[in-house]
N, C-alpha and C positions, 0 to 999 in steps of 0.2 A: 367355719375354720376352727382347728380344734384350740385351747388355750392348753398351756405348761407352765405351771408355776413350779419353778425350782431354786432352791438354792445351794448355791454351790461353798464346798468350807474352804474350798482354797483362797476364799479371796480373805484376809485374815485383815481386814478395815482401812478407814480413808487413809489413813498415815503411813497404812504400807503402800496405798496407789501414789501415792502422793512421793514419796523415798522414790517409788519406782519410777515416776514421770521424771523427777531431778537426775535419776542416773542417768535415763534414755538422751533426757535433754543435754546432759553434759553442764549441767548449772550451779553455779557457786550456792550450794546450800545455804548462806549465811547473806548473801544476796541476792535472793527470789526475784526474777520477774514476774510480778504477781498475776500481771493481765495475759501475758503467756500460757503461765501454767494454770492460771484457772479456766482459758478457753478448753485447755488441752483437757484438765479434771471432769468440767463440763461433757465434752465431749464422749468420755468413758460411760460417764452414767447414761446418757442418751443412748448408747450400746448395749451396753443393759438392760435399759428398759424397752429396749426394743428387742431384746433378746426374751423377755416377761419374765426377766427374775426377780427374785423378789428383794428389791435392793434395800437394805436396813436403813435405819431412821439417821443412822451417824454418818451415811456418807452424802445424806442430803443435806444436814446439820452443817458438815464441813464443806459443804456448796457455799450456804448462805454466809459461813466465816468468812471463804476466800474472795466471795462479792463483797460483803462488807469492807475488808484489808482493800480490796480494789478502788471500793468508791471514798475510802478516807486518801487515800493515795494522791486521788484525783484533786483532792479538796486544795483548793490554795493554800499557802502556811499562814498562819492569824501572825500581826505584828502586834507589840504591844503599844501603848499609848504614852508617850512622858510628856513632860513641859516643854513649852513652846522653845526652849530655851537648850531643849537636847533632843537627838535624834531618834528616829524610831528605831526601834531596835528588833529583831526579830527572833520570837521564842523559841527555845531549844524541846521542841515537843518530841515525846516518842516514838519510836517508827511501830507502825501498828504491825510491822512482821516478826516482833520480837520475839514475842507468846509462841507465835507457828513452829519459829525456829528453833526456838530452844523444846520445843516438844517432838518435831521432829527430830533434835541430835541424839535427844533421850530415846527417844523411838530405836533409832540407829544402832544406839551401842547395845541395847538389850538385841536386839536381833542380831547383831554379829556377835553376840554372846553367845546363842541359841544354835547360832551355826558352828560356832565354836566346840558347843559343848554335843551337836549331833555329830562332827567329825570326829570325836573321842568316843563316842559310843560304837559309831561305827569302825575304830579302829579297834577298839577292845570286844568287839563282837568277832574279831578275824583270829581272836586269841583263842586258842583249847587246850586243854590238857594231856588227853590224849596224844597218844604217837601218833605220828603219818601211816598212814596204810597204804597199800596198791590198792587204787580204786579203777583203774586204769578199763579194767574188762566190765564194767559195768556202767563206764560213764559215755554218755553218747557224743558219737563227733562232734567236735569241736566247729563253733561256725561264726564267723565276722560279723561284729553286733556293730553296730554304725558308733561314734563317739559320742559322750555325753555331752548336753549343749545348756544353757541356762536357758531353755525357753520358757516362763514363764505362763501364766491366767491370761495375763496383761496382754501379752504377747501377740496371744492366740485372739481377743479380742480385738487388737489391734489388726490381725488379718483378716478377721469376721467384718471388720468395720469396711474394708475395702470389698470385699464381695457384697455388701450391701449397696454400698452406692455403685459398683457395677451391674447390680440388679434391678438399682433404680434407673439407671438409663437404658437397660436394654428392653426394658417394659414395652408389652405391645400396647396398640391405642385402641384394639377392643378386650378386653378381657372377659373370660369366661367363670365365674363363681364354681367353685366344686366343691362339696362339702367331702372330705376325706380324713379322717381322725388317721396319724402314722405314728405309731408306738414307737418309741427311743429304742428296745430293743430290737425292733424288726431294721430298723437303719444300723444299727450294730452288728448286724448278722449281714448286711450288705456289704457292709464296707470289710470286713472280714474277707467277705468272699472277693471284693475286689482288690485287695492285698495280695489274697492269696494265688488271685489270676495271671497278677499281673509279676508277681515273685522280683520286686523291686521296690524303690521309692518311688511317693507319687506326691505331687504338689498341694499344696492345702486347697489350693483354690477347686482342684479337680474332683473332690467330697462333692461340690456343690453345682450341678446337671441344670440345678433347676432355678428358676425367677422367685416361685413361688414363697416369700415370707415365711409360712407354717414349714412348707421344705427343709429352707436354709436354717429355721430355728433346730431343726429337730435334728438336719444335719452337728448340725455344732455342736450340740449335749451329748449327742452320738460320741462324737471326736474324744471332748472330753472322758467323757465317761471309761473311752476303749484307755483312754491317756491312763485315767487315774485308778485302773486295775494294771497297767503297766503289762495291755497287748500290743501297744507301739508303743514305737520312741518317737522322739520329737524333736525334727532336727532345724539349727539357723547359722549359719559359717559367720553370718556377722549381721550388725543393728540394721533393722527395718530391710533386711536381704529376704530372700524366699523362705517362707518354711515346706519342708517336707517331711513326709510320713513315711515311716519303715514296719513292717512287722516285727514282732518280736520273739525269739523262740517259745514265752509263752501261749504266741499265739499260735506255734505250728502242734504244741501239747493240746489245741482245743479238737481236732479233726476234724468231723461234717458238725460246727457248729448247728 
């Protein structure tokens, strides 16, 4: 079976996974259910690493914080001790989610900063000097692009994660070893050709024909990959809803890929 080590730059580290479980989850930032969201964080990187990328040292780092934060959680609260003569009293210790959170709001506001300030770029990028011309004889029809949607890395692994475990049940009980090394680009040049066959959307899950692990791996960097040269779009009408795939007119400027 062939091995892929890749890594991918969209995923931009644990604190933007972490931002992004809290949104999905719909969770009071400022009070985390820790055992929750760390099953959930958990579970990402298992995706990952089943996917064989190559996942950096800080989002394993902030594994073992959010076990940590978990198992103080769990600890009973210590009472203090006084004379026989007065009550126990119980100490006012600090919540070990404090640190998290206050690094994740600082997290937050730089990133809605960042968005902020790429929405200004992109609006003074629509600016020119120049007059308006007739461009009108030279520009080619006009064609219905699907609407933009937030799908997200996260997203897509989150429905990678379901094709896997429907891949683990549909396993047969003899299996047959096949040694076949599949080039990212030669699945790229398939799924191409099956956009273009089919001259529609097609569902995420439908990439993926095959059982095979190495397959489904190579499927998915495929996906990616086509994503982040932006030959498709990436569509979800709403949270944890279907995703689908569309072509995109750069893909119709490739011809006999």
């Amino acid at each position: 079976m062939a091995m892929y080590l890749v890594k991918i730059d969209a995923f931009e580290g644990p604190l933007d996974l972490l931002l992004h479980l809290i949104q999905r989850l719909e969770i009071d930032i400022y009070d985390i259910p820790v055992s929750e969201i760390t099953e959930q964080y958990l579970e990402y990187i298992h995706t990952m690493q089943e996917l064989e990328l190559d996942v950096a040292s800080e989002y394993l780092v902030m594994a073992a914080t959010l076990l940590s934060i978990k198992s103080k959680m769990l600890l009973p609260r210590q009472e203090k001790e006084w004379p026989d003569d007065e009550e126990a009293v119980v100490e006012e210790e600090p919540d070990p989610r404090e640190e998290l959170v206050s690094r994740l709001i600082e997290y937050k506001k730089y990133k809605e900063a960042a968005l902020k300030l790429k929405e200004l770029e992109n609006e003074r990028a629509q600016v020119f000097t120049k007059p308006p011309s007739d461009l009108s004889d030279y520009m080619p029809e006009k064609t219905t692009l699907p609407p933009n949607s937030d799908v997200t890395v996260y997203d897509m692994i989150r429905a990678f994660r379901k094709v896997l475990r429907r891949s683990k049940m549909e396993k047969p009980l003899e299996r047959t070893v096949a040694k076949e090394e599949i080039p990212i680009e030669q699945r790229m040049k398939e799924m191409i050709f099956e956009l273009k066959a089919c001259k529609q959307k097609k569902a995420f899950h439908e990439f993926f024909p095959s059982n095979r692990k190495d397959m489904l791996v190579v499927s998915f960097l495929a996906l990616l990959e086509l994503m982040k040269n932006r030959y498709v779009h990436v569509i979800q009408e709403n949270n944890f809803a279907e995703i689908y795939i569309y072509g995109s007119e750069k893909l119709d400027e490739l011809g006999d890929y």
